[in-house]
N, C-alpha and C positions, 0 to 999 in steps of 0.2 A: 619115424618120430617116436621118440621114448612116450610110455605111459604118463612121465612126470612131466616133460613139455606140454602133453595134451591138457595136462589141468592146472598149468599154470596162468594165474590170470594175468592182464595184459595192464600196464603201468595205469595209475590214474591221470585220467587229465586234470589241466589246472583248475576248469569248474567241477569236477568232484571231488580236486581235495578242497575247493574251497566251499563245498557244502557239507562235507565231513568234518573239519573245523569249526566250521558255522554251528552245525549240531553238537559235537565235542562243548562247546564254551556255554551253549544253552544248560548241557546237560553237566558240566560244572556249576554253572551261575547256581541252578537247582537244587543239586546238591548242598550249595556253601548256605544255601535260604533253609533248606530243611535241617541241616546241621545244627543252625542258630534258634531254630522254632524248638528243636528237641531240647535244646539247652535251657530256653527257656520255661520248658515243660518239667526238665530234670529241678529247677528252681522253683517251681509253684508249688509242685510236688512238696518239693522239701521245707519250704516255708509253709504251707500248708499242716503238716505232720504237729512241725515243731509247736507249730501256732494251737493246735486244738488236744494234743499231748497233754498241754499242762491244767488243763480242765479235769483230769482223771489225778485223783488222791494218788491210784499206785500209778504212776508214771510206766510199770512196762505195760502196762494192758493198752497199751497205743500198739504192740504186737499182736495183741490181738482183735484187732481192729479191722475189719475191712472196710476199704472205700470205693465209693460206685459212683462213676461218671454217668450223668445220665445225658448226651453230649446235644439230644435234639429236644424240640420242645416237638414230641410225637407221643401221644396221648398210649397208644397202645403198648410200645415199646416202653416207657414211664410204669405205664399199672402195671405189666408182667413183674417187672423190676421192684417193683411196692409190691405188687400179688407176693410174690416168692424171697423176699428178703429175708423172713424168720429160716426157711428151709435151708437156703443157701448159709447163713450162718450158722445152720445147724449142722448142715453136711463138712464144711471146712472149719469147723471148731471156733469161730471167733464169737463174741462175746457184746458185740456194738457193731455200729456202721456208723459211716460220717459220709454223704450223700451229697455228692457235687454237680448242680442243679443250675438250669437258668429259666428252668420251668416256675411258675407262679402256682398250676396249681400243683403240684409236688411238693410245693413248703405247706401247700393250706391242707393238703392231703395225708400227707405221708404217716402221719401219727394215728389214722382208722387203721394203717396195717402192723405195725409193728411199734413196742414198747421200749426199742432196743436200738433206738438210732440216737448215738451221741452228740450228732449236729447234722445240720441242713445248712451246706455253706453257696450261696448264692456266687454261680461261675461261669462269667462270660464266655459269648462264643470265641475267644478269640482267645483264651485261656484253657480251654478244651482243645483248640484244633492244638496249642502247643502240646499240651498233654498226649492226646491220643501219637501225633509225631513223636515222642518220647519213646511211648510206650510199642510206636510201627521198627524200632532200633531194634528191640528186643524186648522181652516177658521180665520187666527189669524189678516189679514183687508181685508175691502171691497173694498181697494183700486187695489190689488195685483190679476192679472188673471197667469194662467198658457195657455199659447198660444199653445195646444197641447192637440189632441185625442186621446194618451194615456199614457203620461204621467202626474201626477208623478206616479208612478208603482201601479196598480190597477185599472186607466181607462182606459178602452177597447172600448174607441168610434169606432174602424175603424171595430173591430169586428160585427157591429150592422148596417154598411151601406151598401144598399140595399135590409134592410129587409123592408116590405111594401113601397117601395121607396123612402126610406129615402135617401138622399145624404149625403157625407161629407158636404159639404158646411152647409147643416140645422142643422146635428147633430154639427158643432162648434159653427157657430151664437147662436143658441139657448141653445145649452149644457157647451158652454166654455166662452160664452159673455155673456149669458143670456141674450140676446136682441128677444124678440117675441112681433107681429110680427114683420117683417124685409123687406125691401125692397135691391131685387137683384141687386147688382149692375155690370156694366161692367168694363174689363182690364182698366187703365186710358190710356192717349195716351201719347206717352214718347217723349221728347221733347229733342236733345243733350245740353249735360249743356251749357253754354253762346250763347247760339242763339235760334230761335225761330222755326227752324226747326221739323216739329215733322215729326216720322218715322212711316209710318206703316209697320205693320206687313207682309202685302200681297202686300208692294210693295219692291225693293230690291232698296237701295240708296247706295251711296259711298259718304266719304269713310268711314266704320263704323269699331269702332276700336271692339278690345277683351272686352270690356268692355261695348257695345252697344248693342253684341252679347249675352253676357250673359244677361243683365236685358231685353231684346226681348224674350230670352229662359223661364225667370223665371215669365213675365207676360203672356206666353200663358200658365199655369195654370190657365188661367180665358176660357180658351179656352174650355182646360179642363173641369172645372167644369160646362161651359156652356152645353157641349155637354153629360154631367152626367145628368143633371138636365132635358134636354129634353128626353132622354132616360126613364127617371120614374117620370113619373108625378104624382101629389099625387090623388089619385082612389075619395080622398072624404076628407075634414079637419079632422083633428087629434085633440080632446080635451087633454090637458092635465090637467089630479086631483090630487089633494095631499090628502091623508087623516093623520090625525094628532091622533097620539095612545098615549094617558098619561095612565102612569104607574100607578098601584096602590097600 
């Protein structure tokens, strides 16, 4: 018996082609639903653009715009996103951000960290997952981040933190902003809206309403990350290399 007999496999039966079928028509059906979710993503997108475009006097500087999905209501992943958005517009040259949220406090937030956000557009879950589907096709602009360590379904950044003491904080900056290096920065100091009163954290003032309470809750995530980052310090720098493989 030849080598090529021996490794020939032997016909399917009728219940395995009819469970290969079975899965073939899943894994169409699948396809044809993510196909239609990305189209709808490539739509919000574009209506989206158009729609907050025409707020800017010069109409191109919607080029230089970046926009940031921030796809969960995850308090941490949220502040890095706010902590680092001046950095990140500084390191990719843009000039504004327009911030797609379904977080509450993000809209009540996001103006203690930067001076430089064109809007805060309020974006259902169900609007994001078409989005981030869009964006799982391909890197389709350089303007668009996805503000999260693991979505859209496939990144596993939190999986990965405190291996050689890596932090959340470094794995977003560097992994989800691409901003290297980076300069850490602290909670801002929050100030109640029409006065100049600013609250610290470790002093307790009156009278602070429900609303004071919570954006005080959701910048000691800086707290947080401060007290991660002293905990693992990095043993020695970390080079990163790319090697580039062309096909032949």
């Amino acid at each position: 018996m030849s080598d090529e007999q021996k490794n020939e496999r032997p016909p399917l039966s009728k219940e395995e082609k009819r469970k290969v079928e079975k899965h073939l028509k899943e894994v169409r059906k699948q396809l044809r639903k993510n196909l239609v979710k990305a189209y709808h993503g490539w739509w919000y997108w574009r209506t989206t653009l158009k729609k907050y475009k025409k707020l800017y006097k010069n109409k191109n500087d919607i080029n230089r715009t970046a926009v940031v999905l921030m796809p969960e209501v995850n308090d941490r992943d949220n502040y890095f996103a706010l902590r680092y958005l001046e950095q990140m517009l500084k390191q990719h040259k843009f000039i504004k951000a327009i911030i797609l949220t379904d977080s509450e406090m993000v809209e009540k937030s996001a103006s203690l960290f930067s001076k430089n956000i064109h809007a805060i557009v309020r974006c259902p879950r169900k609007n994001a997952e078409e989005l981030m589907q869009f964006y799982c096709l391909y890197n389709f602009d350089k303007r668009f981040f996805c503000a999260s360590l693991d979505e859209p379904y496939g990144r596993n950044g939190s999986r990965i933190v405190g291996t050689r003491g890596i932090t959340a904080e470094e794995i977003f900056v560097i992994g989800v902003y691409r901003v290297y290096p980076y300069t850490r920065l602290s909670a801002p100091d929050y100030k109640k809206p029409k006065t100049s009163q600013i609250i610290l954290r470790s002093v307790e003032q009156e009278p602070l309403t429900d609303d004071d309470m919570k954006i005080l809750e959701f910048l000691k995530q800086g707290e947080t990350a401060d007290d991660e980052a002293a905990k693992n310090p990095p043993e020695e720098p970390i080079s990163y290399t790319a090697k580039i493989v062309s096909g032949s």
